[in-house]
N, C-alpha and C positions, 0 to 999 in steps of 0.2 A: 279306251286310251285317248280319247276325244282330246284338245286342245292339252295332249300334255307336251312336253318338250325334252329332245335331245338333245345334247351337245356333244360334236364328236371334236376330239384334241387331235392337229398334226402334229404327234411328237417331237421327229426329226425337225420341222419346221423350227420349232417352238424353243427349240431347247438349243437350236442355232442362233436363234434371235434371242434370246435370253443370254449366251453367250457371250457375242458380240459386243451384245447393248452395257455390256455389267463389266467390263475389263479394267477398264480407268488405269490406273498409276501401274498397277500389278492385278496380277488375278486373286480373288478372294481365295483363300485357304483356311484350313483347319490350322490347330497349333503343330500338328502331326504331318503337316504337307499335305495332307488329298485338298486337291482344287474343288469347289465347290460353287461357282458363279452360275456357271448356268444351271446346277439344281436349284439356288435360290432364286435366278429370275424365273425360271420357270413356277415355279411353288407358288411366285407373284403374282404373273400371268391368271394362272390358273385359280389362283382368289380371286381376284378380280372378278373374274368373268363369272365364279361360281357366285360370287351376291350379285353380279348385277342380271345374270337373267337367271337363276335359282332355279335349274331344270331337273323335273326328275327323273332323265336318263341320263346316262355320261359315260364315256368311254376315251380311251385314247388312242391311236395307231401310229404302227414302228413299220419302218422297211427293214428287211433284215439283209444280209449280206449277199444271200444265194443269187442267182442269176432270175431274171425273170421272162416272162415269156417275148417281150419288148427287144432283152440282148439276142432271145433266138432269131426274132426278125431283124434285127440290124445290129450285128458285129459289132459297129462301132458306139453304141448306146452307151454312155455316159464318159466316151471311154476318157474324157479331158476333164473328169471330174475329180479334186484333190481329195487326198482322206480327210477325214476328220483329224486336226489338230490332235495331239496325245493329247494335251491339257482338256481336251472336252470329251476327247472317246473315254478318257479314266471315269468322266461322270454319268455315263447314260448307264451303267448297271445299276450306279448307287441315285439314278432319278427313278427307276424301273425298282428298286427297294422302296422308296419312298411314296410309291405309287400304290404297291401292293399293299402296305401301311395304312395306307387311304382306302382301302378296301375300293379302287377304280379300276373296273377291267382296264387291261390292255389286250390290243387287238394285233397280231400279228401272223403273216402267211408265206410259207416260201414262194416261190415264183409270182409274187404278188408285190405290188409299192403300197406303200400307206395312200396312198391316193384313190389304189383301187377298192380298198375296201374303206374309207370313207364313202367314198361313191356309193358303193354296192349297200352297205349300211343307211346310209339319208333314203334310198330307194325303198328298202326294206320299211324304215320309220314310217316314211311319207306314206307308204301302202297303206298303214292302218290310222292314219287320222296325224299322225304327230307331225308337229313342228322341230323343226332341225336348225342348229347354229354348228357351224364348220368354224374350229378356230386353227387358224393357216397364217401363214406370212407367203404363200406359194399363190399366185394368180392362176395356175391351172385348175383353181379349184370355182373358178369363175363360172367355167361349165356346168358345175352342178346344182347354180342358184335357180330358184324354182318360185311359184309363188309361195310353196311352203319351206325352204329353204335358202340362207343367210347365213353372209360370211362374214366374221369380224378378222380382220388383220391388226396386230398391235404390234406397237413400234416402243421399243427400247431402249433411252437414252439417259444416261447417267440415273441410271435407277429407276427413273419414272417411265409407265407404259399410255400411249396413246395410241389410242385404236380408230381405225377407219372402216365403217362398216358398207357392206354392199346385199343390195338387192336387185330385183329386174329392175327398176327403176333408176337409181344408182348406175350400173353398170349401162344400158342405155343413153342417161345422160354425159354419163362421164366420155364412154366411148364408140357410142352411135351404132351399138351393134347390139344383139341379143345374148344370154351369157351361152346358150349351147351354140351361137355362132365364133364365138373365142377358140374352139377346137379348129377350126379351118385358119382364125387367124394367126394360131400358133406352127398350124402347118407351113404358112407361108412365109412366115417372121423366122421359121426355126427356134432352136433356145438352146443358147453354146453351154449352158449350165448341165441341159441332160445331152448335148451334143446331138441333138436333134437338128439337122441340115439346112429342114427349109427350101428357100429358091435364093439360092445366093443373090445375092446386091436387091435384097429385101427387106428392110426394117420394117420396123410396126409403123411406122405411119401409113406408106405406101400398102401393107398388107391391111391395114383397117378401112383407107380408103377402096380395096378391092372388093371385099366383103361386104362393106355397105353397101355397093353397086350391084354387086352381082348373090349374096346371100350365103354363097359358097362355093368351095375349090372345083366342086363338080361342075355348075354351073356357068365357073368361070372358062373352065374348058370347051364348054358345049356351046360357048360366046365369047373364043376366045378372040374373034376378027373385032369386037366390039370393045378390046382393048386399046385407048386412043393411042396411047404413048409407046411407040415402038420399041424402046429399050426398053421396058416392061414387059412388052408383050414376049419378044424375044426369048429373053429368059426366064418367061412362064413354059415357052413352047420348047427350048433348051433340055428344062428340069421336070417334063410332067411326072414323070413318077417319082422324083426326089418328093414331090409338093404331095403327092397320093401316101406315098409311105409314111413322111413327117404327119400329115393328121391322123395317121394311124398310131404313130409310136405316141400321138400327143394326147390320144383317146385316152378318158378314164374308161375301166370297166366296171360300169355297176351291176354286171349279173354273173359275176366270180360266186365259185360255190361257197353254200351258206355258213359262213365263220362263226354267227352265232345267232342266237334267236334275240330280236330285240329285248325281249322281257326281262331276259338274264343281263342284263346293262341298267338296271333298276339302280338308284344311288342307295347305297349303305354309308351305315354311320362309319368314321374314319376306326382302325383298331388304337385307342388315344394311348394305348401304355406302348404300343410298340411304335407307333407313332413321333410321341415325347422321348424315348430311348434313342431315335432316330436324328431327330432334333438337336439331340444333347451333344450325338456323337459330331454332328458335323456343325456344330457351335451357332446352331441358327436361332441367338437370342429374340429375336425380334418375329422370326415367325411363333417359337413357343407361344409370345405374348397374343399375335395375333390369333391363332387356331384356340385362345383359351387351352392350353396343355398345362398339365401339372400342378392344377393350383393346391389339388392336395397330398403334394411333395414335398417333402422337408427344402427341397432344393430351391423351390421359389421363395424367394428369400425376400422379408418386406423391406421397403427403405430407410434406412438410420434415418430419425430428427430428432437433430440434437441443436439446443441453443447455443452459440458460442462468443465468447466474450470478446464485444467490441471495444480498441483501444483508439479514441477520439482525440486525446489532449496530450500533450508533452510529457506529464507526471505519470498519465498508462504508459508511456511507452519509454521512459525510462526503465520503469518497475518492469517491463518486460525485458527491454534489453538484460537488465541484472540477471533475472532467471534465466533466461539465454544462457549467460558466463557463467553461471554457477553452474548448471549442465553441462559445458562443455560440447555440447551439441546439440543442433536444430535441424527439424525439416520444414524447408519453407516451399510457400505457393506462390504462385507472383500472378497477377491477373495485369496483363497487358493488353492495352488498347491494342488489339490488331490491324483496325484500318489504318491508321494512322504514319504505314510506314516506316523511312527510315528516323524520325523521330519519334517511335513508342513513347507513350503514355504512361506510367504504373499506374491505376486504376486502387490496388491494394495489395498489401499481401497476410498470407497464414501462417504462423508458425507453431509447431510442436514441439516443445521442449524436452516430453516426459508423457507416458503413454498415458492417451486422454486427458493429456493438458495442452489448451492450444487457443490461440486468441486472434482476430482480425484485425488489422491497421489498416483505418479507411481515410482513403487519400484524397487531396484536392484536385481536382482537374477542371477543366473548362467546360466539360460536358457534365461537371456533379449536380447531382439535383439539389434544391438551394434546401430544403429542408432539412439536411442532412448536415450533422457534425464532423470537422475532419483533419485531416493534420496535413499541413504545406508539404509536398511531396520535396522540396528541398531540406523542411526541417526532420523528414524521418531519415534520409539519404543523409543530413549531416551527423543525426543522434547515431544510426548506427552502423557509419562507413567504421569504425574502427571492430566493430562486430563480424562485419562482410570480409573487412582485411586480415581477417585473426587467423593465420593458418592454422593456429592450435583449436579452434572450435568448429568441430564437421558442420558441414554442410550436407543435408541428403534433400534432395527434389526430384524433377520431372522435366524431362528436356529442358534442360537448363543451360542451352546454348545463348538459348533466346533472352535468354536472363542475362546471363554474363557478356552478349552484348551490349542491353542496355544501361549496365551500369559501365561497363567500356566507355559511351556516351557522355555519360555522367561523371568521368574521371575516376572510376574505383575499380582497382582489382579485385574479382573475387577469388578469396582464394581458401584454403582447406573443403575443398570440394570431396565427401567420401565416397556418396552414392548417388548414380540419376538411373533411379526406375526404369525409365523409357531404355535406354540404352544397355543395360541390362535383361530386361525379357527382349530384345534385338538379338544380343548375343543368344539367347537358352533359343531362341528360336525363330530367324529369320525372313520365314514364311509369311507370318500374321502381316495383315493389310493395317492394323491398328495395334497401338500399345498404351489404350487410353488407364490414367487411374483407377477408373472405376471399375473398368473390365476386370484389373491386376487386384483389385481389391475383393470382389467375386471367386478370381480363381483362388488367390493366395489365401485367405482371409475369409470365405464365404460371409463376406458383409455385399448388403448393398448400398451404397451410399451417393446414388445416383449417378445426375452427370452434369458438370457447369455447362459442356456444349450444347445440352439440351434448356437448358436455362436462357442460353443465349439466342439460341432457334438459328434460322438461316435466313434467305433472301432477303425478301420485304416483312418480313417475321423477325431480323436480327435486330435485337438488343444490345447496347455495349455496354459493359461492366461499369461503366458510370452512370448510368440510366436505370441500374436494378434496384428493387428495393433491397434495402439493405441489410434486414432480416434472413435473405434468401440468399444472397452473396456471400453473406459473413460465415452462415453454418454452411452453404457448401465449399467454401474455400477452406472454412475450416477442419471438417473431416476428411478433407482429400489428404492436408496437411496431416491429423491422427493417424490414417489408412497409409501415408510413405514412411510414419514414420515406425509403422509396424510391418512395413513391407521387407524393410533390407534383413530382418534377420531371414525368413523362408524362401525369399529371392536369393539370396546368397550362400545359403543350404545348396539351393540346384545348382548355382554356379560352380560350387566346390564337389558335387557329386559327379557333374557334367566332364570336370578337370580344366574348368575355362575360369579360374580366377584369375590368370596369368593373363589371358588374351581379353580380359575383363579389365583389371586395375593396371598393367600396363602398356597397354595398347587403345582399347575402346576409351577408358575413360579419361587420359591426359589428351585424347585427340578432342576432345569439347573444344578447352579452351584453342587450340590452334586453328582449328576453322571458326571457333565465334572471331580471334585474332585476323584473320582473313578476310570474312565477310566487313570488319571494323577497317579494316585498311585500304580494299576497293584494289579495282584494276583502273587506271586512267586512261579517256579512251582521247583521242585526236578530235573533236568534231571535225576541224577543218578539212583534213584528208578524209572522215567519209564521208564528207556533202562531195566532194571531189572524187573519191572512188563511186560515189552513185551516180555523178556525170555521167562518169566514165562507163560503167554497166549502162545508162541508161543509153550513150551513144551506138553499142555493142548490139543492147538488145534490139534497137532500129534497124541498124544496118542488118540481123538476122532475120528481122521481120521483112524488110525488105526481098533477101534473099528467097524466104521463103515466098513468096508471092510473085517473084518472078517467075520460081518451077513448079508455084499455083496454076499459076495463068491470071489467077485471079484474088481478088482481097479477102479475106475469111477471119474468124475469131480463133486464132491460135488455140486461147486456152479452154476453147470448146472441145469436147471429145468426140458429141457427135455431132458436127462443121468437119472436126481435121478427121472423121472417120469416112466421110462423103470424098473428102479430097484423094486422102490415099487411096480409099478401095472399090470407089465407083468413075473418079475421075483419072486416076494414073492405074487403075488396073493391078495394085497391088496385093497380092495374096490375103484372104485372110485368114488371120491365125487361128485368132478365138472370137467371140462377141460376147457382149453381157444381156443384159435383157432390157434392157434399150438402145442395143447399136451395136456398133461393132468396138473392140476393143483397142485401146492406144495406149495402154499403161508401157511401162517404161520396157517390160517382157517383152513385148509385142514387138516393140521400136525396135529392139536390139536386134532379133530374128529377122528384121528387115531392112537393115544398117547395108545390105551389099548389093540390095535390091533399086537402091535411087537416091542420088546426092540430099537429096532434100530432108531427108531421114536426121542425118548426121547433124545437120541444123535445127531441125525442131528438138534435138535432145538438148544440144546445147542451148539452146532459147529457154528453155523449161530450166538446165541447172543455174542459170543465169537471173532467170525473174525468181527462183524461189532464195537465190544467195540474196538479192535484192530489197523482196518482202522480210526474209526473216531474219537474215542480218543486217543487212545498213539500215533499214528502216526501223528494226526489229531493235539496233544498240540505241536508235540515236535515242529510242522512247523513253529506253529506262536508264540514261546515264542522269545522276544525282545534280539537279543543279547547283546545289550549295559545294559538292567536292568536286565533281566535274568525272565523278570514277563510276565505272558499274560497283553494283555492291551484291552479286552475286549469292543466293542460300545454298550454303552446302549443306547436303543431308547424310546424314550416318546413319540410319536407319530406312531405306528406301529398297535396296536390291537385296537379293539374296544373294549373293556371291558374297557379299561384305565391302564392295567397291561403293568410293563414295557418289554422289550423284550432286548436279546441281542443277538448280533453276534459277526463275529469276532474275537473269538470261540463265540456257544452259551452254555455259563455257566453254564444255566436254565435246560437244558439236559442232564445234567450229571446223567448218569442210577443211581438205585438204587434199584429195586427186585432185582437183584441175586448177591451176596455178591461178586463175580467177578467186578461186575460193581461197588458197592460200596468204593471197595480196590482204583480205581481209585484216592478218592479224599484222598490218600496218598499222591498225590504228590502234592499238594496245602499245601503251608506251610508260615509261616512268613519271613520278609526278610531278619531277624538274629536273630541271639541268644537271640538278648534280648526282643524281641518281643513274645507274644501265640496269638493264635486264639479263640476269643471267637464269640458263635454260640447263637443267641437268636430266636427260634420259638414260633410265637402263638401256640397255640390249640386251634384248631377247629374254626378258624375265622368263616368260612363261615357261624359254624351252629349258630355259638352266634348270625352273624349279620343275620342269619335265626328267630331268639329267637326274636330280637328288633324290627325287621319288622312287625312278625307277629303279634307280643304280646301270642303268645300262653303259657298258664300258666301252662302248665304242663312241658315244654318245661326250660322255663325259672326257674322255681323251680328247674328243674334238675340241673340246671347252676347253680343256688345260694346253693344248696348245693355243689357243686363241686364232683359231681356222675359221674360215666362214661357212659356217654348220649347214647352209644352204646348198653352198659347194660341195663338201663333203658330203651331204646325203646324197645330191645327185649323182655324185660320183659311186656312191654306194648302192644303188638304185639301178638305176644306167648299166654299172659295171664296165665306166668308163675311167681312165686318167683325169685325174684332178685339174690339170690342165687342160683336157678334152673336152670338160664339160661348157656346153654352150648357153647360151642368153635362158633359150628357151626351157631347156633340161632345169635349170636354175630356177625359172621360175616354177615350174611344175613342182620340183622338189621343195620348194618354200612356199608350194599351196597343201601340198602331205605334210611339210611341216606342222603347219600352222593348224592345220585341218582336221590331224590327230590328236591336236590338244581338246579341240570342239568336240570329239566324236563320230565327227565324219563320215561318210559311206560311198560306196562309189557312185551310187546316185550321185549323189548332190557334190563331190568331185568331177566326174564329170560334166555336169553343169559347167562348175564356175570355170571349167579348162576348153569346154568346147570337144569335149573326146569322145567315145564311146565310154559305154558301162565296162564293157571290157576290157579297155587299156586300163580303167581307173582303177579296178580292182589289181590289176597288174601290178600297176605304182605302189597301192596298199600293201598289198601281198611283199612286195620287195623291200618297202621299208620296214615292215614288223619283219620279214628275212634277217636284214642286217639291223635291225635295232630288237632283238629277241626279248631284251629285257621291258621296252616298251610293251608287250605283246603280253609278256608274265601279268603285267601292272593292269593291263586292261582286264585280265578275267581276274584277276586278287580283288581287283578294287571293286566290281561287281556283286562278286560271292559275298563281300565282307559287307556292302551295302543290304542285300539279303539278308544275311544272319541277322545285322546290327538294327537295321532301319535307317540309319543315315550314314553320310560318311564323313568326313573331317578334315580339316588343310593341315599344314604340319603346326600350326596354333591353336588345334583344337576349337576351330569355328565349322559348327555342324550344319547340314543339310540331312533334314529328314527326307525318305524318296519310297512311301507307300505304292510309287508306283513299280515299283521294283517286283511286287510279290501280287502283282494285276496278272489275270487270266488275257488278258487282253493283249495282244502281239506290238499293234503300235503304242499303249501306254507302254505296256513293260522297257523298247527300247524307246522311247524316251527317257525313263530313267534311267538304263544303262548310261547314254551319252553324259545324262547331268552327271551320274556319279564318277565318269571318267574325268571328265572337267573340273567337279568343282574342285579337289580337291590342288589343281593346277593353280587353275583361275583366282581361286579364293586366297589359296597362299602366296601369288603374289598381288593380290588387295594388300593382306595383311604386310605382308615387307613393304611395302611403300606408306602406309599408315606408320608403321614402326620408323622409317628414316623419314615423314615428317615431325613427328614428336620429336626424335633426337633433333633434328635438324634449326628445328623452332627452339629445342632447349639452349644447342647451343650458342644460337645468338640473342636467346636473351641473357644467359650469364655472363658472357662476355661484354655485355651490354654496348652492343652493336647497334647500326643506323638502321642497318637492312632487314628488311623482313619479309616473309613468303606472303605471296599473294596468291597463288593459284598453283593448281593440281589436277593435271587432266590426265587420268587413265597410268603409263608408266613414265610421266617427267614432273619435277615439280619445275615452280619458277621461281624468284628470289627477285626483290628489288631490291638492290645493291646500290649504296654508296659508292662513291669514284673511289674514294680514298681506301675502301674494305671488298673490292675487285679478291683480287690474290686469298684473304685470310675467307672469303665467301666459295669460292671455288674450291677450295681448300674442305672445306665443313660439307660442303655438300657432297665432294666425292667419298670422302671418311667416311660420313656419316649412311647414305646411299648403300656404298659396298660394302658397311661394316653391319645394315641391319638385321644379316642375319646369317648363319655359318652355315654354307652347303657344302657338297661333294665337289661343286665347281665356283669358280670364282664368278661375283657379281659385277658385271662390268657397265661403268658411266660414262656418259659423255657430257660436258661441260663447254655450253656455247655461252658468248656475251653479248649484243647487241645494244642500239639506241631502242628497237622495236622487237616485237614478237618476231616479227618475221625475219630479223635480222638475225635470230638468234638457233633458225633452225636450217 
């Protein structure tokens, strides 16, 4: 077994950091809902590491849940450790399927951590000759570098992994210690992660400077008068057996009885059919490609080249506009310059007339390569604005917001709009992180017909659409254009099976044009009041700094964690809560728990909501306000959340603070675009809970709504089992955090939290409210059961959430899906009413042909920039419109504010 090589995988480790690292916008899913990020970072991970050191042993180890002999010795052993997220515990059965698949032991023991049989396994390897690679993101594994054993740690950041590897040498230089001295340094440092204690008011610096001096904890004991620093020393002589127990609990064990013979950890070939079956299910196109799976599957489908006809000169592209009219319908593609802002470029576009008739129009632009033939981007925009204008001739494409703003731009409505792809597979299914063409061409259509974003590559690899050869642009823009326009008949099959045409063609797909309308209209922001609001914070955040460094004593780096972790809990003596694994902890948790323990508290929070209002708003609008219009221009996205709520970026709008009147002043500077313009502000009240009232049918509930009570009032009073007039500030508030709380799913965990109470009042309050709201109580096991049977559940618009996790063996997945499914179907439906009263809202003032027009939509209010003169008939359209969107058990109620500003109007 001479120079061969092991590699042993920390699961838990790995499969957190593949987690993490892989999250971005939303977490990666199936079309079916199961989450799937961290089995694909991991899967990553684990390529990786298998060609770059190509060992022929391998295994992986799991902690399992049992107790280990660690919690016999100390009680409080991990006890401040959080579960596993549902979204991630739902994946480690189906990483642990995909492992077996790979024909990869897993190693796993009760009363045992993966730690210790890693250990006890590299011990075993090393015995008979072999080389060991430990793959870990956990430094306790530092202990077990050896000269024949090596640790890679890889780091995970928007997809890509970078690894830092250690040896005795490595660890040495890095940290002046040996790695089987890291056991003593972890005794004395602690690690609030496995709630390992340490010697309090002890960091790793000071604990690695001990260990260098003296070698070890025992050591340090038996010299302990040759500690210079008497507040060190002190609290070595304090905690000696906190310090003696922590290097115990910090100990790997490498001589746990034998889990397995190394031999039997020999690499086997992966099982490739059950393998590629695995792959499929959990839609991991790019690993099949990588592992070579399925090349002799009918499934691997090779890629369409097809030539497609270039139209260069006025006379092609009359002759194509004609065919266009004579069909009566197109699906086009539109290649826009993306960098280029809020001035896009058309680059070209594709159209289909007639299945497998389709031709490219290649455009002028300043970036075109000179070899190339092309047509004045004015002179195709003037041949075929009355094409684009023709409500009688469909239109089907592909996010085609982006489209119908840039011809916004260009002065043309688009309009007979039938079908956009993208917003379509949105509705059939929410979940998916991507709704590219090609994919939809794949599912729908089993073509492949590749991908322009891969054409175009990314970073210092990106190409723009004016720079490609034109052979390669022409036919993939032009089969994207064949492939939509064979999309909408089997796309529309599902939509009509699903029962979401309705929430499809009247709802999803007239909301296009009103947010492209939106993003084209802009918010006007003030400069001058936020260089002046950022005076203002910046005087604010001075005088904080100030404050804080008076009940310092001394000057320090605020936005230091471990500076202000020195100050609170070594210099003022402040409890500590938790610590991370470099210090002691100050996140915003921490602070609060200690808000009554010293003035100084209450200021550093406020200095911190202060400089982040600062960084990400005043600093953050002035970036991106438009110098040609002077407006933010905001992207709203229809396809980003599962819920069906829209989202924005670019700034994000939706985020603009609002607890602390600091952060409110903000929406000072959001204003109209002159004089003659106001803002007017229309919010529901209490959407959620009315469409809580319709759902459930509960009639106490609902009564409270028809008389127009204050539902917060009345639960408390119903709760409480007080007079309506008895109830206090505080009863009030608690009952409008049940409110709100049972919409989310809530538990008396995490009630009690946000109230400050026991578990046991909180479940009291619960318990009282499903008492007197029975029919809430009905709704919460219906809507469960029904998610079970069905697979997902649905708003009263037939916008579905799939929830695979419902029918998970696993305790914390499953109620995570309970929660989503009690929610969504709240949450979701009123997304949906408020999408519903902007389309009306937006129709009505364009038929009337009004001045005013909606600029922004945050959450349950929209906003209107209104004409002076169209005040009354604007207020007027938005309550109608608002309470007329949708007919419940209770009335939908608006409020209707007018202002010079944002903030004037709330």
């Amino acid at each position: 077994m001479n120079n061969e090589k092991l590699m042993i995988i920390d699961g838990n480790s790995i499969i957190n950091r593949a987690f993490y690292g892989l999250q971005g916008k939303q977490l990666l899913s199936t079309s079916d809902g199961l989450y799937t990020n961290a089995v694909y970072g991991f899967i990553n991970i684990l390529y990786k590491y298998l060609e770059e050191e190509n060992p022929e042993y391998l295994c992986v180890a799991f902690d399992l849940k049992a107790p280990t002999f660690r919690h016999k010795e100390f009680e409080g052993y991990k006890a401040n450790r959080k579960g596993m997220p549902p979204e991630l515990a739902m994946q480690m059965p189906v990483l642990k399927d995909v492992l077996d698949a790979m024909n990869i032991v897993r190693l796993e023991m009760e009363g045992y951590e993966a730690d210790d049989i890693i250990g006890s396994v590299s011990v075993c390897a090393e015995s008979v000759g072999m080389q060991v690679v430990i793959v870990t993101g956990d430094r306790d594994s530092f202990q077990l570098v050896t000269d024949a054993t090596r640790v890679k740690m890889p780091t995970t950041r928007a997809g890509k992994t970078e690894t830092d590897e250690y040896d005795k040498a490595r660890i040495l230089e890095k940290y002046g210690v040996s790695p089987s001295e890291f056991i003593d340094v972890k005794g004395l440092m602690g690690d609030p992660s496995d709630n390992i204690p340490g010697v309090p008011g002890i960091g790793e610096k000071t604990a690695l400077d001990l260990i260098r001096s003296f070698g070890s904890i025992e050591n340090i004991y038996e010299n302990i008068e040759k500690v210079t620093k008497k507040g060190i020393r002190e609290k070595l002589e304090k905690n000696r057996d906190m310090a003696a127990l922590s290097k115990r609990l910090a100990a790997i064990d490498c001589a746990m009885p034998e889990i397995c013979k190394v031999v039997d950890l020999r690499r086997r070939d992966f099982d490739r059919e059950r393998l590629y079956d695995l792959f499929k299910r959990l839609e991991f196109k790019k690993l099949i490609e990588k592992f070579g799976l399925g090349e002799q599957q009918s499934e691997a489908l090779p890629v369409v080249q097809k030539e497609i006809a270039v139209i260069d000169d006025l006379d092609g592209l009359k002759l194509l506009k004609n065919k266009i009219i004579s069909s009566d319908h197109c699906a086009v593609v539109y290649l826009l310059d993306k960098e280029d802002g809020f001035k896009k470029s058309l680059a070209g576009a594709a159209f289909c007339w007639a299945e497998n008739e389709s031709a490219y129009v290649s455009l002028k632009s300043g970036y075109q390569l000179t070899d190339v033939k092309y047509i004045e981007e004015s002179a195709f925009l003037d041949e075929f604005r009355d094409v684009l204008e023709d409500p009688g001739i469909k239109k089907y494409g592909h996010e085609m917001k982006d489209f119908i703003l840039y011809l916004k731009r260009k002065g043309i409505q688009l309009k007979g709009l039938d079908f956009d792809t993208m917003i379509a597979a949105y509705v059939i299914n929410p979940s998916k992180e991507t709704y590219r063409i090609s994919e939809l061409a794949q599912q729908y259509l089993a073509v492949n017909i590749g991908s322009i974003e891969e054409l175009s590559g990314k970073g210092k690899a990106f190409v723009s659409f004016f720079n490609m050869e034109l052979g390669k642009i022409s036919s993939a823009a032009g089969l994207y254009a064949e492939a939509l326009f064979k999309l909408i008949k089997p796309v529309g099959e599902v939509l009509e099976q699903n029962g979401q045409r309705e929430l499809y063609y009247d709802i999803e797909l007239p909301l296009i044009e009103v947010l492209a309308d939106m993003e084209y209209r802009g918010f006007k922001i003030n400069p001058g009041y936020l260089k002046e609001f950022s005076a203002e914070l910046e005087e604010k955040i001075s005088a904080l700094t100030k404050g804080i460094y008076d009940m310092a004593s001394e000057e320090f780096n605020i936005n230091s964690p471990k500076q202000l972790g020195v100050i609170l809990f070594e210099k003022l003596g402040l409890p500590v809560i938790k610590k991370t694994k470099t210090g002691y902890s100050t996140d915003a948790e921490v602070l609060e728990q200690l808000s009554d323990r010293h003035e100084i508290i209450s200021l550093i929070l406020e200095y911190r909501q202060l400089v982040k209002l600062k960084s990400t708003y005043v600093e953050g609008l002035l970036n991106v306000i438009n110098p040609e219009t002077g407006k933010i221009h905001s992207s709203f996205n229809q396809t980003v959340t599962v819920t069906g709520r829209i989202s924005s970026t670019e700034p994000n709008l939706q985020n603009i603070p609002v607890k602390l009147e600091m952060g409110r002043k903000i929406r000072k500077v959001f204003v109209p675009s002159d004089e003659s313009f106001v803002l007017c502000d229309a919010d529901y009240s209490q959407i959620e809970l009315r469409v809580l009232a319709h759902i459930t049918g509960d009639e106490n509930m609902i009564l409270a709504f028809e008389n127009n009570e204050d539902i917060h009032a009345t639960t408390a009073s119903q709760v409480f089992g007080v007079a309506k007039e008895e109830v206090t500030s505080l009863m009030r508030g608690r009952a409008k955090a049940v409110n709100f709380g049972i919409v989310y799913g809530i538990g008396d965990f995490s009630l009690s939290k946000d109230l400050g109470i026991t578990r046991k009042e909180a479940r009291r309050y619960i318990d009282g409210y499903l008492e007197k709201y029975p029919g809430v109580r009905q709704y919460m096991h219906d809507i469960v059961q029904q998610g079970k049977e069905g697979g997902f559940v649905a708003t009263l618009f037939g916008r579905r959430r799939y929830l695979p996790e419902l029918k998970s063996s696993n305790f914390n997945m499953r109620s995570f899906g309970e929660r989503i499914a009690m929610n969504t179907p709240i949450q979701g439906s009123a997304a949906d009413i408020i999408k519903i009263a902007m389309v009306k809202v937006y129709n009505e003032l364009k038929s009337r042909g009004l001045k005013s027009r909606l600029v922004l939509q945050v959450h349950d209010e929209l906003i209107i920039e209104a004409d002076r003169s169209e005040i009354e008939e604007v207020e007027g359209i938005l309550k109608e419109s608002m309470e007329g969107a949708a007919s419940l058990k209770v009335p939908l109620s608006v409020e209707v504010k007018t202002g010079s500003t944002w903030y004037e109007t709330k």
